[in-house]
C-alpha positions, 0 to 999 in steps of 0.5 A: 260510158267508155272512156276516151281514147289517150291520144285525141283527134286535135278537132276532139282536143279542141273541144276537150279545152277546159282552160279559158284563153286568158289574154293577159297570159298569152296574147297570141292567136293562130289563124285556123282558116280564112273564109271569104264571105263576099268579094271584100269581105273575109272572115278570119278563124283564130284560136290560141297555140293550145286549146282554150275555151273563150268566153264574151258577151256577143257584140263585144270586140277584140284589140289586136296588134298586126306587125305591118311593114315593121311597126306595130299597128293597132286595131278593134275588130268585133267577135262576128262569131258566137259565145256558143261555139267557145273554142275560137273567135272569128272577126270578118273584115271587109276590104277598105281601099287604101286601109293598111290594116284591112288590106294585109289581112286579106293580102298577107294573114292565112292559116298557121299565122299569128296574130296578138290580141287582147280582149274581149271588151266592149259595152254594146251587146244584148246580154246587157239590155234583155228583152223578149223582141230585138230588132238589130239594125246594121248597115255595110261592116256594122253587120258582125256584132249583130251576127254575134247576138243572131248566131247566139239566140239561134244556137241557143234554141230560145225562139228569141223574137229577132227582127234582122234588117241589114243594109247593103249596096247590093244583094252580092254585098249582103254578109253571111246571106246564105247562113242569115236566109238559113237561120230565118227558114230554121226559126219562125221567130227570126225574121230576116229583112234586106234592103239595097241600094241596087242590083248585083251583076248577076242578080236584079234586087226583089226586095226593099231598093234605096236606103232604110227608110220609115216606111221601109222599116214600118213594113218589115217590123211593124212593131218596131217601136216595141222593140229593144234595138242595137244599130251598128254601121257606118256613122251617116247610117246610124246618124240616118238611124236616130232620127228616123227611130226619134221622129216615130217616137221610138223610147231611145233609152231602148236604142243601142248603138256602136260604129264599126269605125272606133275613130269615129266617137268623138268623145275625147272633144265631147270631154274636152268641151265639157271641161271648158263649159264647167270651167266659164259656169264656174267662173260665170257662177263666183267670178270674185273666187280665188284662182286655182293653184298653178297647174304645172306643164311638162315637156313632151317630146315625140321621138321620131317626129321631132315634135315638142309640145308643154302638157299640163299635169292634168291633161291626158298626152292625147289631149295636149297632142291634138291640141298642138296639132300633133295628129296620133293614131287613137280610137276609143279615147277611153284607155279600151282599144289600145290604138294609143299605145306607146313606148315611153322612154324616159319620164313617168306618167300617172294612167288610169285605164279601161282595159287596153294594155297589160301589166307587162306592157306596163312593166317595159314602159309602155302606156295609153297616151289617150288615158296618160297625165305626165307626172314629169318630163316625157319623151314619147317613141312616136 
């Protein structure tokens, strides 16, 4: 075999990489290429300054920090491509009215941008529940990780038994329709099925009309109740979801599912509920028990608010924040998205984290408010 020419084509580098991209060593992404993919939704291209491969698990998910008017805001967007194609990432946003975020990726993020990033995380993927049939359930913006597993079964030519059911509001809203159609001509075993609440300008809508329904869902996968299912989509839809996949008498130890919207898992209010529960059976339990050490409260102050509130030790900042009222951007509540993220300029806190920042960040005084007890007097550059 002839030996490579010295200097390589940059497509040929690209695929020449052997370093993986290691975001605790270089956070930073440039945008190759923005693809639009309906009339609010947008498909960004991103690799790192030099080549790297990047290897995830499809469905997991990405934090970035956009520098937006001066401040740095973070989100969790899903990997929409797949890990077979290792030699960039694409996340695929669609236009929320009035959202910051999604509006400047649209408006203002184009090729030869950088971005920075960390990841992949995330727990929702189907290389964690293998199975012989899938059925992947998506609805508006929750279709990307459900493209990830699509893309990677069909790259991977395994004739895996996938039934793709995607909710949309009209056939002109329907993401990655045409590589989606592809797919389900190329492969007998992946079986594509749309449903809309109705027609698009330029197109009357054949196909199933309204929103998924049981009947609906009986119809195109007749075997659904085999079936190893993942649902993502907005939280009335997969609300919609659950009740529909109970009351057929689906085994939902097989149902998977994870909002597109990080905001929307409440699970820092399921914590703190449980808390208290834990606290009155214990007391309902020995209500002659000595009463516990005093538990110690430090100030917390936030800079640029001007807001005070006393936190207990053993309480997370976040939690004391939203208890006082104190509104602070925040998403997974479990020190994995870094939506939390905050400079603390003065005290020490005791953090324990999934993930969501870097050591570095750490070392110049940053930390996860959401994952964060003080161990003194804080004040917090929020």
């Amino acid at each position: 075999m002839a030996a490579a020419p010295a200097s390589l084509d940059p497509a040929a580098a690209l695929l020449a990489a052997a370093t993986a991209w290691d975001a605790e060593a270089d956070d930073t992404l440039v945008c190759l290429a923005v693809r639009q993919e309906t009339h609010d939704v947008k498909t960004f291209v991103l690799a790192a300054p030099e080549p790297r491969r990047y290897a995830y698990a499809p469905g997991q998910f990405l934090t970035f920090a956009f520098e937006i008017g001066g401040e740095t805001v973070h989100r969790c967007y899903t990997i929409s491509s797949a890990p077979t194609r290792p030699h960039a990432v694409s996340i695929t946003v669609k236009r929320v009215p009035g959202g910051p975020v999604s509006n400047w990726l649209h408006d203002t993020l184009k090729a030869g941008d950088t971005v920075r990033a960390l990841g992949p995380m995330g727990e929702f993927t189907c290389f964690a529940h293998p199975a012989q049939k899938y059925l992947l359930l998506s609805g508006g913006s929750g279709v990307t990780p459900m493209m990830a597993m699509a893309r990677t079964f069909h790259d991977l030519g395994q004739g895996r038994d996938v039934a793709f059911v995607h909710s949309a509001r009209t056939p002109a809203d329907i993401v990655f329709r045409g590589e989606l159609e592809t797919m389900a001509r190329l492969d007998p075993a992946f079986r594509l099925h749309a449903v809309c609440e109705g027609d698009a300008p330029d197109e009357a809508w054949t196909g199933p009309r309204g929103r998924l329904s049981l009947a609906i869902l009986r119809e195109a996968v007749p075997d659904f109740l085999e079936r190893e299912v993942f649902v993502c989509g907005p939280a009335p839809y997969m609300a919609a979801v659950r009740t529909m996949l109970s009351e057929a008498g689906f085994d939902m130890a097989r149902h998977h599912e994870e909002s597109f919207d990080f905001g929307a898992l409440p699970e820092a209010d399921r914590a703190a509920a449980a808390e208290a529960e834990q606290a009155l059976d214990a007391e309902a339990q020995d209500p002659q028990a000595p009463l516990a050490p005093a538990v110690r409260t430090f100030r917390v102050e936030f800079a640029k608010t001007r807001r005070v509130l006393d936190c207990p030790e053993d309480s997370t900042v976040l939690d004391a924040a939203r208890k006082a009222g104190i509104r602070l951007p925040s998403s997974c509540a479990k020190g994995l998205c870094g939506t939390c993220k905050s400079k603390v300029t003065s005290g020490t806190v005791a953090m324990t984290h999934a993930g969501g920042i870097r050591q570095r960040e750490i070392d110049a005084g940053m930390a996860l408010l959401c994952c964060s007890k003080p161990t003194s007097d804080l004040v917090v550059e929020r």
